[in-house]
N, C-alpha and C positions, 0 to 999 in steps of 0.2 A: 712106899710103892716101888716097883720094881721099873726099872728104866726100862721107856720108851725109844726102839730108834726106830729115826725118821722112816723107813723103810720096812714097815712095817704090813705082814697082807691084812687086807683089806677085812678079814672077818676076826682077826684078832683088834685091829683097829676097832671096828665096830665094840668087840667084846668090851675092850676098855672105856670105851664111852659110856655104854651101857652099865658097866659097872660104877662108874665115877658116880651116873646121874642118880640111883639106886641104892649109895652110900649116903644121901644128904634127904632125899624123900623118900615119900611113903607113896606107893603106885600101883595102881590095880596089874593083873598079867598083861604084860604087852605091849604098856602105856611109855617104857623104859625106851621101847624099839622106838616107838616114833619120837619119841626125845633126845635120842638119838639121830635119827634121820633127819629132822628138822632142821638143827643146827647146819650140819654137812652143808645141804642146800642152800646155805645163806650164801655159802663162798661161789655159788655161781648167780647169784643176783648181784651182774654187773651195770653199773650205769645205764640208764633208760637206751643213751647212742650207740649202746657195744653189741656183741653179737652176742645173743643169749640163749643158757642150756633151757630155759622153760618162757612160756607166754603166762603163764598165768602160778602167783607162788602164795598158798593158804598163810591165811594169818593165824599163826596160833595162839591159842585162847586158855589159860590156867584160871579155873577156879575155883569155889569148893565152897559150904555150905554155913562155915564158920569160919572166921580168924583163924590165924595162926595154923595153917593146915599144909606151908611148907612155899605159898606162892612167893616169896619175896627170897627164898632162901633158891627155890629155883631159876628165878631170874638170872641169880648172882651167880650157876651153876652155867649158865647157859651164855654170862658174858666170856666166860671161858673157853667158849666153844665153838660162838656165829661168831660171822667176817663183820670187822668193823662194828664193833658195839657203840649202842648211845642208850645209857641207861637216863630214864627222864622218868617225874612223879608230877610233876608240876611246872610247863612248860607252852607257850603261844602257837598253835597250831602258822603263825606267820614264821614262826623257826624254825617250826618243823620243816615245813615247806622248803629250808632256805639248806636246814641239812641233809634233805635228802637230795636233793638234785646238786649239789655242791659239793657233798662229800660221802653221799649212796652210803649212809647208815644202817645198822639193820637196828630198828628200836625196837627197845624193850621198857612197855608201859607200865607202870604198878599202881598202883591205888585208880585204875581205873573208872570205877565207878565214880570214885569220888571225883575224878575229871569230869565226867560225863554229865554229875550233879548240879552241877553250874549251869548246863540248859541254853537256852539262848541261841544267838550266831558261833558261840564256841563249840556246842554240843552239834550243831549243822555241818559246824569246819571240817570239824574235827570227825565225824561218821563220812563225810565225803573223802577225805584224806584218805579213809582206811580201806572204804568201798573203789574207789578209782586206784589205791596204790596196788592191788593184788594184780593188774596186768601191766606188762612192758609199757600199753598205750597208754597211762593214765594219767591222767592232767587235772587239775583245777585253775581257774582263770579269778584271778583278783586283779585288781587298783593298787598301783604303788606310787610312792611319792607325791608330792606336793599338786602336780597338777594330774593326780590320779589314772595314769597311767597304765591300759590292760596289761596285762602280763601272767602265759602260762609256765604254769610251774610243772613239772611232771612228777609224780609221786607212787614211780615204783620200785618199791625196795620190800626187804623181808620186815618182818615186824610180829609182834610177839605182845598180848595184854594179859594182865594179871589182875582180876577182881573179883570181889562179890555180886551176884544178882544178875539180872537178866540184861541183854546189849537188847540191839534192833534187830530186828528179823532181816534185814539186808547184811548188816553184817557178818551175824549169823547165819547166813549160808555162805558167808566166802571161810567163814573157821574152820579149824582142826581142834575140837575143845577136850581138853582133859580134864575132869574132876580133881582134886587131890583130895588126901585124906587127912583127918586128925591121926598123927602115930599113936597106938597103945603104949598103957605104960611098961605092956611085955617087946616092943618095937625099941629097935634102936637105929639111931640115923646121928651120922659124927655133923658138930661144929664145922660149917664151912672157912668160916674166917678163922678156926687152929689151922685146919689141915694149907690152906692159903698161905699162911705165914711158916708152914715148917715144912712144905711139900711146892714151892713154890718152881723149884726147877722142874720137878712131873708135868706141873702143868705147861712148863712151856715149852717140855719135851713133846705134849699131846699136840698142840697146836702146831710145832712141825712136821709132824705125824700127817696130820690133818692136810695139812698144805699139799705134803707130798700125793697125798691123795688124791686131791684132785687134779694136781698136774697129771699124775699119771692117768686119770679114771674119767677127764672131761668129754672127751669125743663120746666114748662107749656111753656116756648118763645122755648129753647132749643129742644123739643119735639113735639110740634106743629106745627099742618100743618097751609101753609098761603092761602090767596084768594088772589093771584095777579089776575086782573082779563084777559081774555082772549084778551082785543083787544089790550094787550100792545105789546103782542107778543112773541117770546122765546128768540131775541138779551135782550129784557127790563127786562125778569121775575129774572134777579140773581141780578140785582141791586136793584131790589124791594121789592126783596121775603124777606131779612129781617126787614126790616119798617113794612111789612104785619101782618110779624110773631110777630110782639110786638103790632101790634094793635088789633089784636085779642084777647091779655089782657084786653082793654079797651072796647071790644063787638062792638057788631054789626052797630051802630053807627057811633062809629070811622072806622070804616072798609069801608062803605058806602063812606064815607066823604074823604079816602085816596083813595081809587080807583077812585072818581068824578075826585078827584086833579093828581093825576102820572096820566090818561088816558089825560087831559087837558096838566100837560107836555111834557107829550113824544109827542103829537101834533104839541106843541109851538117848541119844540126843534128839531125835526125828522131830521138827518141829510138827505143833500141831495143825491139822486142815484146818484154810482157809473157811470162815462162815460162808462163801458160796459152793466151797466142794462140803463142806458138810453136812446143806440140802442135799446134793447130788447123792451123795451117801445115804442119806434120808429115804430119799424117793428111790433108793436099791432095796432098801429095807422096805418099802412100802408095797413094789412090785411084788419082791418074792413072796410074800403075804396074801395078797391079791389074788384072784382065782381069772377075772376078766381081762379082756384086752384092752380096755376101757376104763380111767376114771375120771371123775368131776376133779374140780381144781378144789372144792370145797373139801372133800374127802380124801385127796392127800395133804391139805392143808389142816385138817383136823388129827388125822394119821401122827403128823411129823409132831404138832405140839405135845399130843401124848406122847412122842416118845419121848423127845424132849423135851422139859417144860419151863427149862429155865433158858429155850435159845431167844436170841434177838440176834437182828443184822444189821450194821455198820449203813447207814446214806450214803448220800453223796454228797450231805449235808455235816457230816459228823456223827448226828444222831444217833441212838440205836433203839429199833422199830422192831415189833412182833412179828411174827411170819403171817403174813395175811396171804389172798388169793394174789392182791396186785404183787407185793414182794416177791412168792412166789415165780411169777409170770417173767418180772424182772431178773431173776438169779437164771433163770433157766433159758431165759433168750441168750445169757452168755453163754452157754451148753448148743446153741443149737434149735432148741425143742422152742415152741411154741404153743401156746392153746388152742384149740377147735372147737369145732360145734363136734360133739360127741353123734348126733344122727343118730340117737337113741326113742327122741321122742320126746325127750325129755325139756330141750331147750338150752341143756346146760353146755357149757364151753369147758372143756379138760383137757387130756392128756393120753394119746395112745400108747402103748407101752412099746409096739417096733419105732417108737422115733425115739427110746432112749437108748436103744443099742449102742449105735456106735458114739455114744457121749460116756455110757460106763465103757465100754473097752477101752476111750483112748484115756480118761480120767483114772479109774479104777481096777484097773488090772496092773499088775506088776510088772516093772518094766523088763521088757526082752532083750 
């Protein structure tokens, strides 16, 4: 590779990044930018007490659908590149605890899943660790020593997990998640550990590179407004806004090119509706159908089972129960709406359709 110096602008910096990350995996368009980006950002995830360029910094998420599809090889691509790495596979979330606030590591997890398999108070800790560490304020409170002693830990640094299979939905809204891919056998992607042992000064030409970068480029990231842009929404805008805010450095181009890619994201990833917005969904399906201003509780609860027939909803027991009239009644008091006496004649207690107005606008309309 052709030497790096430290002073380097800032879009050929970028280029080289994105070229390094690009040589070792397999990446859909675009996936490269934010792999890119991510890194950068670690080096201004300063100690919980310091003055910080972001409040809130996404955990990113690698994973992909089988083995061997590049996640461990990224990792090792990326201790190269975030501020203060702590690579860990198998590690006490009471460590964790002890290095991030002691020595504001940015981790990078692998076999995930298989951490998370264990279950238990680890599987607790360890999701609280990761939900609480995405903002400056973020703490968990344990008992230490002998005479069990409270004690807050604070637990916010950048971090980075590598696995198979599905996290928790809390989680999962604080990620940046990449798929990776298996390479074809027409793909080629070099050995990380050759190019490490015969390109070893590149890389630690990048990493002053790097530095200089943000000496020069903190104010303007710190200080500047970002374009997330609007169809991601307001749950997506905090795990984005700071990728945004560092591409903005790199102009308008790159800006362009990362909003194509997070709006294609959050697409690919959109968890799916909660079982009480998915009545609400239902009974929109139901209205538009409907010819009356008027229905029974019985006939949109018969409505919804045909469309669906294999839903059930979640108690407050655990359970999970049919959609009846009482269930119904239940999901939709959280909406707002209520049952009536319909004042048909009839006797029956339903649903008029002007009271579910404004529960689809503020639920089911796209956000503005």
């Amino acid at each position: 590779m052709d030497i790096i110096p430290t002073e380097i602008e800032p879009i050929d910096l970028l280029f080289e990044i994105r070229k390094v990350i690009k040589r070792f995996v397999v990446l859909a368009e675009g996936e490269d930018l934010i792999l890119a980006l991510w890194p950068l950002g670690t080096h201004l995830v300063r100690p919980y007490d310091q003055s910080q360029a972001f409040d809130f910094y996404p955990i990113l998420r690698a994973t992909s659908p089988d083995k061997e599809s590049g996640k461990s090889t990224l990792r090792k691509v990326l201790v190269q590149l975030c501020a203060n790495p702590k690579e860990t596979m198998n590690i006490s979330t009471a460590n964790l605890y002890r290095l991030i606030e002691r020595k504001q590591r940015t981790l990078l997890i692998d076999e995930f899943d298989s951490m998370m398999a264990k279950g238990g108070e680890f599987s607790t800790d360890m999701t609280n660790l990761l939900n609480s560490g995405c903002e400056q304020s973020g703490i968990v409170d344990r008992c230490v020593g002998n005479d069990h002693e409270p004690k807050e830990f604070h637990t916010w640094s950048a971090k980075a997990i590598f696995g198979i299979g599905d996290i928790t939905d809390t989680t999962a809204s604080r990620c940046i998640t990449i798929v990776l891919m298996k390479k074809l056998p027409s793909e080629h992607v070099d050995r990380l550990a050759d190019v490490l042992r015969t390109e070893s000064v590149w890389f630690d030409q990048l990493k002053q590179a790097i530095a200089h970068f943000i000496d020069e480029n903190e104010i303007d990231i710190t200080t500047g407004m970002s374009s997330v842009p609007p169809e991601l929404g307001n749950r997506a805008y905090d795990r984005w806004e700071p990728l945004f805010r560092l591409a903005e450095v790199f102009g308008k181009d790159v800006v362009r090119e990362l909003s194509e890619t997070a709006v294609r994201l959050e697409l690919e990833t959109d968890d799916p509706p909660s079982p009480e917005l998915n009545v609400l969904v239902c009974t929109k399906e139901f209205w538009d159908n409907h010819q009356g201003d008027r229905a029974s509780s019985k006939s949109i609860c018969e409505f919804i089972n045909r469309l669906q027939e294999d839903m059930v909803i979640p108690t407050h027991l655990g359970r999970m129960e049919r959609l009846t009239q009482r269930v119904l009644a239940r999901i939709l008091r959280l909406f707002g709406i209520r049952p009536e006496q319909l004042g048909d004649g009839s006797n029956q207690r339903g649903y008029f359709r002007a009271n579910f107005k404004d529960a689809f606008n503020r639920y089911l309309c796209p956000a503005s």
